[in-house]
GUVEXMAR-19005 format. One line per 2 residues: number of its first residue (from 0); for each residue x, y, z of N, C-alpha, C. Coordinates in pm, 1 decimal, padded with zeros to 6 digits. Example, Ala and Ser with C-alpha at 12.3 -4.5 7.8 and 13.67 -1.06 7.14 Angstrom:
# residues 2
0> 01319.0,-00569.0,00780.0,01230.0,-00450.0,00780.0,01320.0,-00330.0,00780.0; 01285.0,-00225.0,00708.0,01367.0,-00106.0,00714.0,01290.0,00003.0,00787.0
# end
This chain:
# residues 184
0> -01730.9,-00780.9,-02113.0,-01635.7,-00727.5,-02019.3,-01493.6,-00768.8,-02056.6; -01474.3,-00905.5,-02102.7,-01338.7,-00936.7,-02141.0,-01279.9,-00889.6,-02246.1
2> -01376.7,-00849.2,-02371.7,-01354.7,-00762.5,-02484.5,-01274.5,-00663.5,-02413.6; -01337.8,-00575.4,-02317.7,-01320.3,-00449.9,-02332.3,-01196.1,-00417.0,-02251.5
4> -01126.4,-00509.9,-02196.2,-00977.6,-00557.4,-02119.2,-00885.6,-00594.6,-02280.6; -00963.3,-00658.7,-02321.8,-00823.5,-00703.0,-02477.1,-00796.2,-00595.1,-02544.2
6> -00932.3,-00522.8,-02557.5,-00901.1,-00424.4,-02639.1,-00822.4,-00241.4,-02574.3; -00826.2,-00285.1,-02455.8,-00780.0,-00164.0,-02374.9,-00615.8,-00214.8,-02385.1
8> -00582.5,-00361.9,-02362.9,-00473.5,-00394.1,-02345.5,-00408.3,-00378.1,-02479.4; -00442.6,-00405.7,-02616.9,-00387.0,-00409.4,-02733.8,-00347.5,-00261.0,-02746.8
10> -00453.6,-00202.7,-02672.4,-00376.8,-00037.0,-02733.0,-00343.4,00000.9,-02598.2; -00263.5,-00064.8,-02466.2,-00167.8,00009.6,-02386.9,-00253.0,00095.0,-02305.0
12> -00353.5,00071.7,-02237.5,-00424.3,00092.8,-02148.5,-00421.4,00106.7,-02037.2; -00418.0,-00083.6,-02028.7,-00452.9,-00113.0,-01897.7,-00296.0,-00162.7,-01808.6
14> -00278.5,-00071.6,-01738.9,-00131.2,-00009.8,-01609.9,-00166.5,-00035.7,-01502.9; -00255.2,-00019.1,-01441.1,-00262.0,00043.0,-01266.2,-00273.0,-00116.6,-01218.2
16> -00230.1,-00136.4,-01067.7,-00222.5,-00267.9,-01015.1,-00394.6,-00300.1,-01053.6; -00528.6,-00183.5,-01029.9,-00604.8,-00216.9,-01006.4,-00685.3,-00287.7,-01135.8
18> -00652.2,-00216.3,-01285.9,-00653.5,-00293.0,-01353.8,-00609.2,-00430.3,-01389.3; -00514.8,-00433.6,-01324.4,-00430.9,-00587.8,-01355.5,-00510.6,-00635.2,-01277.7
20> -00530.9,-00662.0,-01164.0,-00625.7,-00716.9,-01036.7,-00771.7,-00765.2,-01120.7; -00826.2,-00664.6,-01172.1,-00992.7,-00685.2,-01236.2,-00928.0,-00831.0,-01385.8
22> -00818.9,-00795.0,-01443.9,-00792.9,-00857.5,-01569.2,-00760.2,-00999.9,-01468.1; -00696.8,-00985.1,-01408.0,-00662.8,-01115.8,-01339.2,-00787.6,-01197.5,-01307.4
24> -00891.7,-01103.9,-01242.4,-00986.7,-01187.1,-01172.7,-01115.2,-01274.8,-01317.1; -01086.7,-01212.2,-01423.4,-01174.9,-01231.5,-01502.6,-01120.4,-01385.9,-01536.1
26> -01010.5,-01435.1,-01492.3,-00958.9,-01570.3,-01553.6,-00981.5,-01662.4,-01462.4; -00991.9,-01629.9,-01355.9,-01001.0,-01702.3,-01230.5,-01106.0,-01801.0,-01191.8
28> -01111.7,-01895.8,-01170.4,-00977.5,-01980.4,-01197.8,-00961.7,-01996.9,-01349.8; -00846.3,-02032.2,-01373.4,-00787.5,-02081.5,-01529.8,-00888.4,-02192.2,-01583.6
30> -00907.4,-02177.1,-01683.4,-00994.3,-02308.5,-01766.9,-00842.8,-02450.2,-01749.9; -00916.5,-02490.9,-01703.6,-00885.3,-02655.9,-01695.4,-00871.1,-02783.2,-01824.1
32> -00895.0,-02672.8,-01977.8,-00855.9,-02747.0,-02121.1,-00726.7,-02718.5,-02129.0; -00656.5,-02662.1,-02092.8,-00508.4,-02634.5,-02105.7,-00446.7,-02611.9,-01980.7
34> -00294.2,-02620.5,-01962.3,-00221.5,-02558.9,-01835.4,-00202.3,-02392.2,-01874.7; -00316.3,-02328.0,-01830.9,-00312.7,-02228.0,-01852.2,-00275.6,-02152.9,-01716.7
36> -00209.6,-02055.8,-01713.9,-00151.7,-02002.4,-01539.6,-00175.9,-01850.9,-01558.1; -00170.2,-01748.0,-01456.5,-00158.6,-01661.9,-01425.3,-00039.9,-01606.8,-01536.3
38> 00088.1,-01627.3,-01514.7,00167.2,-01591.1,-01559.6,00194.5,-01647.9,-01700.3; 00100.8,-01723.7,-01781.3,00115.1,-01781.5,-01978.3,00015.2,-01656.5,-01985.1
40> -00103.1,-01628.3,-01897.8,-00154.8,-01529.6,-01921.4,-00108.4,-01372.2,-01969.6; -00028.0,-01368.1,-01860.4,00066.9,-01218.3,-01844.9,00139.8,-01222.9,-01971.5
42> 00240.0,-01343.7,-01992.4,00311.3,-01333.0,-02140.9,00205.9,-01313.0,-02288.4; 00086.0,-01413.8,-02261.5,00007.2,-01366.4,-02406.9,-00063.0,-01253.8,-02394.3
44> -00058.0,-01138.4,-02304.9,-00095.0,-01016.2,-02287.1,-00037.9,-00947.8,-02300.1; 00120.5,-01000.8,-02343.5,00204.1,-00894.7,-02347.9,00231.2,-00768.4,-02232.0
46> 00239.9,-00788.3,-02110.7,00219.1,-00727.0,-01990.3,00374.8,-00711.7,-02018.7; 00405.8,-00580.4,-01903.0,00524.5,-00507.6,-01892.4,00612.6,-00608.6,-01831.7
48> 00744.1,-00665.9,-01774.8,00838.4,-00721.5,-01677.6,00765.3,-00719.8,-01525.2; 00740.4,-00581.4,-01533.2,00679.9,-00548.6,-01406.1,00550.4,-00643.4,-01369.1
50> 00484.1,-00656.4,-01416.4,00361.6,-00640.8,-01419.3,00338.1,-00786.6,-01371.9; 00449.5,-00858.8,-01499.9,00434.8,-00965.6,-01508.4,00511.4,-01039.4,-01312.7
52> 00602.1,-00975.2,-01341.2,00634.3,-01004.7,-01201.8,00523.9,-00972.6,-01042.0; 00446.4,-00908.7,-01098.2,00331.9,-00892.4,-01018.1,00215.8,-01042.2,-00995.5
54> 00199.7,-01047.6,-01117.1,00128.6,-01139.5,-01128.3,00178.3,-01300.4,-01104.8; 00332.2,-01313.0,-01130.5,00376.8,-01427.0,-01090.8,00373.6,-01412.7,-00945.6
56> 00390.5,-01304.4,-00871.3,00380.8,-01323.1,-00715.3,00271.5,-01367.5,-00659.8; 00154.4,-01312.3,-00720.9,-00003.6,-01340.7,-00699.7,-00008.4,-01497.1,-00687.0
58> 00046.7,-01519.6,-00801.8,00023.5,-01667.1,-00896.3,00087.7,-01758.1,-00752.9; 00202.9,-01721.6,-00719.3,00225.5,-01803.5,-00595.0,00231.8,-01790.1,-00454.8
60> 00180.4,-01646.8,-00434.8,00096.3,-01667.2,-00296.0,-00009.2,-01700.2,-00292.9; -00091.6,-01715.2,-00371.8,-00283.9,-01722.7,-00346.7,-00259.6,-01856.3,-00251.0
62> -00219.9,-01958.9,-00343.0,-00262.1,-02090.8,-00286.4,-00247.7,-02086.1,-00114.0; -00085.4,-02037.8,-00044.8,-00123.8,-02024.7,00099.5,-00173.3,-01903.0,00145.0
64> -00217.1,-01817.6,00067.6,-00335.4,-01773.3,00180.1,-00450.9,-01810.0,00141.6; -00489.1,-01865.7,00070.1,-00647.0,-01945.4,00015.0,-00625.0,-02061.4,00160.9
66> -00516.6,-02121.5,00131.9,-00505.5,-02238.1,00285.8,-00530.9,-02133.5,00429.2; -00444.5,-02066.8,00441.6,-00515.8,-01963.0,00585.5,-00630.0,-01934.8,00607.0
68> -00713.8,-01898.3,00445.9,-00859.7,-01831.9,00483.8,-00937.4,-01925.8,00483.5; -00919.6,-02080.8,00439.7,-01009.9,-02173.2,00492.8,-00952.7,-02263.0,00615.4
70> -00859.1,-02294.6,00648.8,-00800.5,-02366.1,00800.6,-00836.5,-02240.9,00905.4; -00824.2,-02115.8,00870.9,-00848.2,-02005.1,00984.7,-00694.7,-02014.9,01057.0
72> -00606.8,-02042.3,01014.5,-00477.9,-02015.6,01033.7,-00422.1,-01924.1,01135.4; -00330.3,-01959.2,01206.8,-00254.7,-01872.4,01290.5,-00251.8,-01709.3,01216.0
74> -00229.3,-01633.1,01320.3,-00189.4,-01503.0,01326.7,-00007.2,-01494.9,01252.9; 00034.3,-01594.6,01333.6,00201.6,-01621.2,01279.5,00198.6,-01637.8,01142.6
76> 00091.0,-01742.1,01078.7,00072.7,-01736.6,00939.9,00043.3,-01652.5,00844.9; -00006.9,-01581.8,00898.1,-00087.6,-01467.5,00819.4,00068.1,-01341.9,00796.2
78> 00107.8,-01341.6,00902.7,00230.3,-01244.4,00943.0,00394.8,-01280.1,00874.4; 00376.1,-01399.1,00813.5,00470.3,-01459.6,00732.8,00424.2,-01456.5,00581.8
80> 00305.9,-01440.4,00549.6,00262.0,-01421.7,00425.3,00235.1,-01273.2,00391.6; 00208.6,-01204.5,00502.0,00205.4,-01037.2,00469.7,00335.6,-01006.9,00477.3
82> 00462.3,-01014.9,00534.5,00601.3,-00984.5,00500.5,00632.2,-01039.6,00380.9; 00559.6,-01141.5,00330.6,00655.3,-01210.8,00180.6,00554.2,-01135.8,00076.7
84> 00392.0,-01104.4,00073.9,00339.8,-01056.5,-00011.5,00370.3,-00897.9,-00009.8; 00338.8,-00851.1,00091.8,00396.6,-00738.7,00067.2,00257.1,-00618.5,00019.0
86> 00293.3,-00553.8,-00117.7,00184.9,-00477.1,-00166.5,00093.7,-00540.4,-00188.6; 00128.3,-00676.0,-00276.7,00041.4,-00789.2,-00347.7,-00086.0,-00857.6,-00287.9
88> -00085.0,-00826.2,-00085.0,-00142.4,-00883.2,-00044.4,-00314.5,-00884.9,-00079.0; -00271.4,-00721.8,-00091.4,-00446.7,-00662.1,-00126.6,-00490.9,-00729.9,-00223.4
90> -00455.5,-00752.5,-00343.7,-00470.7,-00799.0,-00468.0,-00495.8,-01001.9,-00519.1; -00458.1,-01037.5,-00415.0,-00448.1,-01179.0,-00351.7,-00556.9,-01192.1,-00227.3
92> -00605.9,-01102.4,-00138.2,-00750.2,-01048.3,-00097.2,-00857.5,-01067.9,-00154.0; -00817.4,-00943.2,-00246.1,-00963.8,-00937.2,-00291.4,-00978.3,-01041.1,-00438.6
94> -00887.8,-01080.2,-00472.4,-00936.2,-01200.3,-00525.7,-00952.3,-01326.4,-00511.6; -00918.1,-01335.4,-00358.3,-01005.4,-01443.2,-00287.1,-01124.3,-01429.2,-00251.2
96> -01149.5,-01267.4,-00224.5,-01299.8,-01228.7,-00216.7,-01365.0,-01239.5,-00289.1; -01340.6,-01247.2,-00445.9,-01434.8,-01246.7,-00568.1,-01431.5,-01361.1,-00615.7
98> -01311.5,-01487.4,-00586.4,-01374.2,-01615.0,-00632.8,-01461.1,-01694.0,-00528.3; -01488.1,-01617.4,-00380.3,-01581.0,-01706.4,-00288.5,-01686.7,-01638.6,-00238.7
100> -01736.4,-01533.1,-00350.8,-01834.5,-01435.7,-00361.3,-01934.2,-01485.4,-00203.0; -01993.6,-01613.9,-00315.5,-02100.0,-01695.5,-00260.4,-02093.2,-01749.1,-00161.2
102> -01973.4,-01786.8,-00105.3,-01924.0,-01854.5,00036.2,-01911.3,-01784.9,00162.8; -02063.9,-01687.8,00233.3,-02008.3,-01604.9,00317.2,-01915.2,-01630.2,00443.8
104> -01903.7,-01765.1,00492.3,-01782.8,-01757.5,00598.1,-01628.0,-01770.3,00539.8; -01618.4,-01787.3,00423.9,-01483.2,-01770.9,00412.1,-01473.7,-01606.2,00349.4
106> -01601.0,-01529.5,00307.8,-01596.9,-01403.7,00299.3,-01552.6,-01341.2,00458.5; -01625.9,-01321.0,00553.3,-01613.3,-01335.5,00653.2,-01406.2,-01301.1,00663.9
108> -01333.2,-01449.7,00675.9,-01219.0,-01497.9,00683.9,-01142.9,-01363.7,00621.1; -01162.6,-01347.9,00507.6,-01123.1,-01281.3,00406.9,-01070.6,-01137.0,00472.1
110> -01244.5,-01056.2,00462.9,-01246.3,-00933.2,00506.1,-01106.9,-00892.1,00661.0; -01130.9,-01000.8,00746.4,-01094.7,-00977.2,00825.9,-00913.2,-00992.1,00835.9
112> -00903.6,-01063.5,00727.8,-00734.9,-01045.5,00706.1,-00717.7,-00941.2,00639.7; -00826.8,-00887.5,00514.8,-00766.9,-00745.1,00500.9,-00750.4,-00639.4,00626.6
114> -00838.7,-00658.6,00690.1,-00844.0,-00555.9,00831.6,-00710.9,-00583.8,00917.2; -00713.9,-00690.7,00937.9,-00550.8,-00687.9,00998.4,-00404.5,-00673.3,00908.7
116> -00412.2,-00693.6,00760.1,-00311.2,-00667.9,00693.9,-00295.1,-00481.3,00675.5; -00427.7,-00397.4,00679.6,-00413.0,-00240.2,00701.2,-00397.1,-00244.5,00832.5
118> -00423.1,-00282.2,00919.0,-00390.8,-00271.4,01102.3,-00231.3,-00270.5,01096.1; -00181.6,-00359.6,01030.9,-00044.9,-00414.8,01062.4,00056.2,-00305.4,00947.3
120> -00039.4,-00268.7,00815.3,00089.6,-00200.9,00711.5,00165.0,-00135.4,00749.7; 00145.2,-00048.1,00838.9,00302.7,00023.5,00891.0,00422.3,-00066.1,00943.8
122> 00362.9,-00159.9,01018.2,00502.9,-00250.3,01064.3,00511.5,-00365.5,00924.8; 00451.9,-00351.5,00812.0,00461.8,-00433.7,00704.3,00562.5,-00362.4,00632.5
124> 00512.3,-00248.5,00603.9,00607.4,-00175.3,00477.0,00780.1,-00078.9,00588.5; 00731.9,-00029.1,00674.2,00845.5,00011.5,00768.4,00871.8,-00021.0,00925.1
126> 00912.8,-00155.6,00904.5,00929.4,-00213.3,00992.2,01046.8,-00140.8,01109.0; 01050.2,-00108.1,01229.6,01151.0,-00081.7,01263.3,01266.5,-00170.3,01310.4
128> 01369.1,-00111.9,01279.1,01479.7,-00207.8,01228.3,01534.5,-00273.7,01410.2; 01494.9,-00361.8,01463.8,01509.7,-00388.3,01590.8,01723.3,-00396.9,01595.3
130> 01726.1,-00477.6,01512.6,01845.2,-00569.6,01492.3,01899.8,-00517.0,01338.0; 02035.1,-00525.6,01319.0,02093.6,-00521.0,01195.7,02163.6,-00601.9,01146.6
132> 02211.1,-00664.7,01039.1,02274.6,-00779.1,01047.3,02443.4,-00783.7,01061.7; 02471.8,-00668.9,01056.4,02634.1,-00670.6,01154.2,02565.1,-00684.4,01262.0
134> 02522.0,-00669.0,01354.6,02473.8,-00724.9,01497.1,02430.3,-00864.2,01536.2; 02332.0,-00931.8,01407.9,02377.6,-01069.4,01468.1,02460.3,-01138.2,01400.6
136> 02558.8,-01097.9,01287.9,02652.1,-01139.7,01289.1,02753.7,-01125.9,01415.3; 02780.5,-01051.7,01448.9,02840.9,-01042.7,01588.1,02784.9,-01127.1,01740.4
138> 02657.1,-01084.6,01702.8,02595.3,-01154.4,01851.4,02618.3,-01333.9,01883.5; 02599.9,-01384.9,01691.8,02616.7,-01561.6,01667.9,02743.0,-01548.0,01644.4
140> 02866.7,-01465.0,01620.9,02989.8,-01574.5,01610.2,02965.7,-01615.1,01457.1; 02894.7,-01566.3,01314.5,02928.1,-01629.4,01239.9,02886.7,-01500.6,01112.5
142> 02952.9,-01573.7,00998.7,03002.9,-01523.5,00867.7,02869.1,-01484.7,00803.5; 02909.2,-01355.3,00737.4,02804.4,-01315.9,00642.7,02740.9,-01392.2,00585.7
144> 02593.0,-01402.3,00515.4,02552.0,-01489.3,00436.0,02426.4,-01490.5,00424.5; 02322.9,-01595.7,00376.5,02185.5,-01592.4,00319.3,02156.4,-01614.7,00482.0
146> 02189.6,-01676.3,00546.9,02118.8,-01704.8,00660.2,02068.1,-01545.0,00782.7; 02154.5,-01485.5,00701.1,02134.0,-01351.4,00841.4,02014.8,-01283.4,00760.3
148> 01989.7,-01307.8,00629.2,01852.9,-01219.2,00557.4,01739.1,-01288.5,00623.0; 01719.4,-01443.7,00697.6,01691.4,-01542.9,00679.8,01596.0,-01515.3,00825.8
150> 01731.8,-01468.8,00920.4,01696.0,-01433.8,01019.6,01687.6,-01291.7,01037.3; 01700.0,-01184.3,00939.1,01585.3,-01073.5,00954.0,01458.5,-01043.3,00917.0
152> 01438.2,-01161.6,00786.3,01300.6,-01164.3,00777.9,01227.0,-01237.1,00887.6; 01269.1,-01336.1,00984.4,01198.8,-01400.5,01122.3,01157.2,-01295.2,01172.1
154> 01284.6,-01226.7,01222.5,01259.5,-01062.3,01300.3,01126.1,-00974.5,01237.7; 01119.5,-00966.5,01115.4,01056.2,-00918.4,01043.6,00899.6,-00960.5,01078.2
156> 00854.0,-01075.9,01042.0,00762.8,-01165.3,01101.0,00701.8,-01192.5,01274.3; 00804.9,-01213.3,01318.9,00778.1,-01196.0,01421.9,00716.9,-01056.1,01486.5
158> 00775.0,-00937.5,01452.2,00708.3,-00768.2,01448.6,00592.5,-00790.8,01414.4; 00518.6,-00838.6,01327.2,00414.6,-00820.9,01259.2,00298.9,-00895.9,01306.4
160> 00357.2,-00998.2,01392.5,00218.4,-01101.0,01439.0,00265.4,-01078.1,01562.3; 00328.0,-00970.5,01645.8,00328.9,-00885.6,01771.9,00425.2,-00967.0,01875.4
162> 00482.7,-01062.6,01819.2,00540.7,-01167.2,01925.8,00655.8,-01094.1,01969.2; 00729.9,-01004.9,01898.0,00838.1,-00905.4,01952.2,00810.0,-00735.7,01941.8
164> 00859.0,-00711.6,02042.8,00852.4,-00539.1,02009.1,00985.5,-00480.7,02075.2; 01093.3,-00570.6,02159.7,01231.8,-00458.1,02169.6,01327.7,-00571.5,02091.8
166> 01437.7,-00447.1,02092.1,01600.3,-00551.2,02082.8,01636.7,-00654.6,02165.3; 01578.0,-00664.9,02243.3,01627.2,-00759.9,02393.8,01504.7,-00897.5,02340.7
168> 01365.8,-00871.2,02293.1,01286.8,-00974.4,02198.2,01387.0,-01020.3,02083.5; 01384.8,-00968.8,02010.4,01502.4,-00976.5,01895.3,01595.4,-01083.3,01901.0
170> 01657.6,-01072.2,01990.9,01824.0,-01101.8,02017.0,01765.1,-01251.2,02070.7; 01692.6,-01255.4,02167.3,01623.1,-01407.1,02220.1,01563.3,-01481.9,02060.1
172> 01492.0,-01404.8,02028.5,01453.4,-01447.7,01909.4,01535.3,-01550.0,01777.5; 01645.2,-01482.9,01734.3,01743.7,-01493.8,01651.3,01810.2,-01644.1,01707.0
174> 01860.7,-01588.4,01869.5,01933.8,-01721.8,01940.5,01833.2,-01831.6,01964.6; 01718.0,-01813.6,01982.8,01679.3,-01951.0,01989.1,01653.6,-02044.0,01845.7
176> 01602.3,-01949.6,01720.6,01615.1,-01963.8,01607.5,01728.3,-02019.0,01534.8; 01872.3,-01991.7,01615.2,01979.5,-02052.0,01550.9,01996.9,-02147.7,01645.0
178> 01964.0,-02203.5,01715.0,01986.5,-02294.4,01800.5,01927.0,-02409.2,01776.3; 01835.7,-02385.7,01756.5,01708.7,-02490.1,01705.8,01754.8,-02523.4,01533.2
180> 01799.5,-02434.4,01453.1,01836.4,-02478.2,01333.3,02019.6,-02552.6,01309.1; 02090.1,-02485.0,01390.0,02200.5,-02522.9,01414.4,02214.3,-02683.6,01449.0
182> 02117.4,-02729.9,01510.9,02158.0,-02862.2,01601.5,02043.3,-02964.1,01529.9; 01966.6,-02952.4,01389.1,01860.4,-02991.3,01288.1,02008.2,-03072.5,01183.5
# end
């Protein structure tokens, strides 16, 4: 099976996320004679920028959602890792599904975050925009910057694990968020 991935890859084959996903899973976990990673992988495969950037995302979300699907983790958790994974989530899924084949309650765990990560993809991929960030720049009294992306991805998060659904959620949201970080 791994032959037939080298040799698809040497001659420009293998593209689709779902191929990368199967090539990924065949390494999983990395042999432990070398620091071998996800991403030394992607470079001696000669994988596209893209691709590779795919796989470095994988490479560093698995570990917290591997922690969610065995602690059984908040809903909030799960909803902070599906806004940061994004497409990737599926792919970070199901290859938690295929390295704990044998382990049916963390299969179990698994399945059921894919079910809520398709429950949730519409408010994942088009979130509606509650708040904009000229608005809480205006609403806090303060200057453009990393912090207002900071606090639309909260907004963002928060949509997704259901804790807000108007502007009037939002706006409480943001202010207690800067309040609590402001005075840290």
């Amino acid at each position: 099976m791994k032959s037939y991935f080298f040799v698809n890859i040497k001659e420009g084959k293998v593209r689709t996320r779902g191929e990368l996903l199967k090539l990924i899973s065949l390494f999983f976990p990395p042999p432990l004679k070398k620091k071998l990673t996800f991403t030394s992988i992607a470079e001696r495969l000669k994988l596209t920028q893209k691709e590779r950037k795919i796989v470095k995302k994988i490479e560093k979300l698995y570990p917290s959602f591997q922690n969610i699907i065995i602690n059984h983790s908040s809903s909030q958790s799960s909803s902070q890792l599906f806004a940061e994974g994004k497409e990737e989530v599926v792919e970070i899924l199901l290859l938690s599904l295929i390295s704990s084949f044998d382990q049916k309650n963390l299969s179990g765990s698994i399945l059921s975050l894919l079910k809520e990560f398709f429950q949730k993809s519409p408010l994942i991929f088009h979130p509606f925009k509650l708040l904009k960030g000229e608005e809480i720049i205006k609403l806090l009294g303060v200057p453009a910057g990393p912090h207002i992306s900071y606090l639309l991805n909260k907004i963002h998060q928060a949509q997704i694990s259901g804790e807000i659904k108007t502007k009037k959620d939002a706006i409480i949201l943001i202010k207690n968020i800067w309040q609590k970080e402001s005075h840290q």
